[in-house]
C-alpha positions as CSV (number, residue, x, y, z in Angstrom):
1,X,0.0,0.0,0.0
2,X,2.9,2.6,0.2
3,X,3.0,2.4,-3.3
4,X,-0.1,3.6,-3.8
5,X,-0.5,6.4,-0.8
6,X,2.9,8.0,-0.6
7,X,3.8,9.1,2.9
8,X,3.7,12.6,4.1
9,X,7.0,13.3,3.9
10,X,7.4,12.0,0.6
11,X,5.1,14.9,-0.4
12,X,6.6,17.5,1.6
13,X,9.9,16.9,0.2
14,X,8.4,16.6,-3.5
15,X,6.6,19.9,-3.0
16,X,9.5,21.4,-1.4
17,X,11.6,20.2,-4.4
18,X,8.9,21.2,-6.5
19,X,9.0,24.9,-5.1
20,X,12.3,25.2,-4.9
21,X,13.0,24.4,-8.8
22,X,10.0,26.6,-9.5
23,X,11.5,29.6,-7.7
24,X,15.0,28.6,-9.2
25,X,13.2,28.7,-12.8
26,X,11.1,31.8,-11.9
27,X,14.2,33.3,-10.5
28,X,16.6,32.5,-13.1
29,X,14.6,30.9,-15.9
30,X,11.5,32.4,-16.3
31,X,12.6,36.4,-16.9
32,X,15.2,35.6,-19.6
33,X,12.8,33.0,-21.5
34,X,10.4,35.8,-21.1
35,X,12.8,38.6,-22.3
36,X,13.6,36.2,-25.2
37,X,10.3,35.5,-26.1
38,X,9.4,39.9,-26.0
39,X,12.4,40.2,-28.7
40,X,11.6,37.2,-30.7
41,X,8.2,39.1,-30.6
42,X,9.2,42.7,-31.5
43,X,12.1,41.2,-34.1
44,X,9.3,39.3,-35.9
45,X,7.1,42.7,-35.7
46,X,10.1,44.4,-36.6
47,X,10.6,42.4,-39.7
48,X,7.2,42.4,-40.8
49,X,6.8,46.0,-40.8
50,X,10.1,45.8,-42.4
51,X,8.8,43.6,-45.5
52,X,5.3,45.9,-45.4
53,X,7.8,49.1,-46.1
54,X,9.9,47.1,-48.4
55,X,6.4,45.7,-50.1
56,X,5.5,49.8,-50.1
57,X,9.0,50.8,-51.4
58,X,8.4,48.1,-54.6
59,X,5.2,49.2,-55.1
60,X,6.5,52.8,-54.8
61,X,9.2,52.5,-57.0
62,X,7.5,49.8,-59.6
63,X,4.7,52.7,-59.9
64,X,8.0,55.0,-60.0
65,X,9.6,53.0,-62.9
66,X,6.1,52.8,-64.7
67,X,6.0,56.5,-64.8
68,X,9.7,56.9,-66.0
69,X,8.9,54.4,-68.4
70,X,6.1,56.4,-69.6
71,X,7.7,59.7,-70.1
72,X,10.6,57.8,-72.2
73,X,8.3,56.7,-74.3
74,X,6.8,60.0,-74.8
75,X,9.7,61.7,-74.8
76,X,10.5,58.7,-77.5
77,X,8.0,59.3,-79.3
78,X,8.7,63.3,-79.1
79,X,12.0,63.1,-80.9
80,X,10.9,60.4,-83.6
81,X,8.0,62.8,-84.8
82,X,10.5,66.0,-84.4
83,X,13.1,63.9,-86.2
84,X,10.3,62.9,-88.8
85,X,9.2,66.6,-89.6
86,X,12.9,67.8,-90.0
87,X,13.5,65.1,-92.6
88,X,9.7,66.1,-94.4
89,X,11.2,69.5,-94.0
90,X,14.7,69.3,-95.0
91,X,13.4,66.8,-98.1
92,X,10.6,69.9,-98.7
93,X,13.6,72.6,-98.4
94,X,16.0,70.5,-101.4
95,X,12.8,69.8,-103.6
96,X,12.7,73.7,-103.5
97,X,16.1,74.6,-103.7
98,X,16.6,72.1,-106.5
99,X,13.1,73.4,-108.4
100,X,14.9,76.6,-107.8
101,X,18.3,76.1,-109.3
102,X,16.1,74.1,-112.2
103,X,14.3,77.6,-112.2
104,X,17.9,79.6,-112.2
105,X,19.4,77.0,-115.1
106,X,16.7,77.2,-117.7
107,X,16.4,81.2,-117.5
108,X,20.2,80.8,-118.2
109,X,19.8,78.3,-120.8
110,X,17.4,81.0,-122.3
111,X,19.7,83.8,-121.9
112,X,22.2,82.2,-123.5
113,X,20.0,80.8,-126.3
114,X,18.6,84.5,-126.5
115,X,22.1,85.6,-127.3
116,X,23.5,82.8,-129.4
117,X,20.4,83.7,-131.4
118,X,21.3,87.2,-131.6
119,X,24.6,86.6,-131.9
120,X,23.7,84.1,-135.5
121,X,21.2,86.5,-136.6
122,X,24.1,89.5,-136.2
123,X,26.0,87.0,-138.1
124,X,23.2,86.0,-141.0
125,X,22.9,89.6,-141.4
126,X,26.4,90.4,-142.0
127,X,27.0,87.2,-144.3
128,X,23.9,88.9,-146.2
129,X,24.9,92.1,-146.2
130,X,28.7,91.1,-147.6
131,X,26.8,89.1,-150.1
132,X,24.3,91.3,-151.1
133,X,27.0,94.1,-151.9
134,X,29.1,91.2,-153.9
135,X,26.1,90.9,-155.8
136,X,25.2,94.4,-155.7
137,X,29.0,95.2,-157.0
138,X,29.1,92.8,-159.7
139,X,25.5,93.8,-161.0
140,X,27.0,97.6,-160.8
141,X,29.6,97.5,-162.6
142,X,28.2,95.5,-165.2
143,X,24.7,97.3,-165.7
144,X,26.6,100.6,-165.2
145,X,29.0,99.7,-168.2
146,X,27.1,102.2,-170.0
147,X,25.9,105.6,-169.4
148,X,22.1,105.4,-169.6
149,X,21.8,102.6,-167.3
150,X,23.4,104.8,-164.8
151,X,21.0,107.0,-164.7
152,X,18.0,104.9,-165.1
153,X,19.5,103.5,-161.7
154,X,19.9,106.7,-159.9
155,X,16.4,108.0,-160.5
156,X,15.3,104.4,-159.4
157,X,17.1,104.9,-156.1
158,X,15.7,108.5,-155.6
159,X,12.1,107.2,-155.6
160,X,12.7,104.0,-153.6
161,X,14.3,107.2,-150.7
162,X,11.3,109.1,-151.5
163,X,8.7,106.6,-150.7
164,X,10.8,105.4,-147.7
């Protein structure tokens, strides 16, 4: 039966046994475990507010990137279509220039033709001239052999000045 009902001082020393590790443990134990357990606490509050403002910062600076993103784009797109209307410009400014130097080379062309035209005609004229008093010469001097022809000649000329 002692098995079963422990004596009295069985349970006083188990209980003061008992107490004695519990106030060793409380003592010595308990505050540190306790103390760990408060960091542990605060690290892993610590460390989630850490991850949320990380989590903020991403979605901050993803938000941040989007926007830079953006205004490359449109800025992008800025200097294609400036790039664009300089080359429609400069491409507009040589189909003038060129029309105008076209312009420019023809009215030469034409001045030039003008006076190689003049200049054949002066030519013509002279060669027509020099011929025409060859001919005029020769006839002379042989319709003016004689002395009545001479004067049917003058008078002839006379009239032609009168009417002119």
């Amino acid at each position: 039966m002692d098995l079963i009902t422990p004596s009295s001082a069985l349970i006083f020393w188990q209980l003061f046994g008992f107490l004695g590790l519990l106030f060793i443990l409380i003592k010595f134990a308990w505050k540190p475990m306790l103390a760990a357990l408060e960091e542990r606490e605060t690290s892993i509050e610590n460390s989630l507010k850490a991850a949320e403002q990380a989590r903020n910062e991403m979605a901050n600076l993803k938000a941040e990137n989007e926007k830079l993103l953006q205004e490359a784009r449109l800025e992008r797109d800025s200097i294609l279509k400036k790039a664009q209307d300089a080359s429609v410009k400069m491409i507009e400014d040589a189909k003038n220039e060129a029309s105008k130097v076209a312009a420019e080379q023809i009215e030469n062309a034409k001045v030039v033709i003008e006076t190689e035209k003049k200049a054949a005609l002066t030519e013509v004229k002279n060669q027509v001239a020099l011929l025409t008093l060859e001919v005029t010469e020769k006839l002379l001097r042989k319709n003016l052999a004689d002395e009545k022809a001479q004067k049917e000649l003058v008078e002839e000329f006379v009239k032609d000045l009168k009417l002119n």
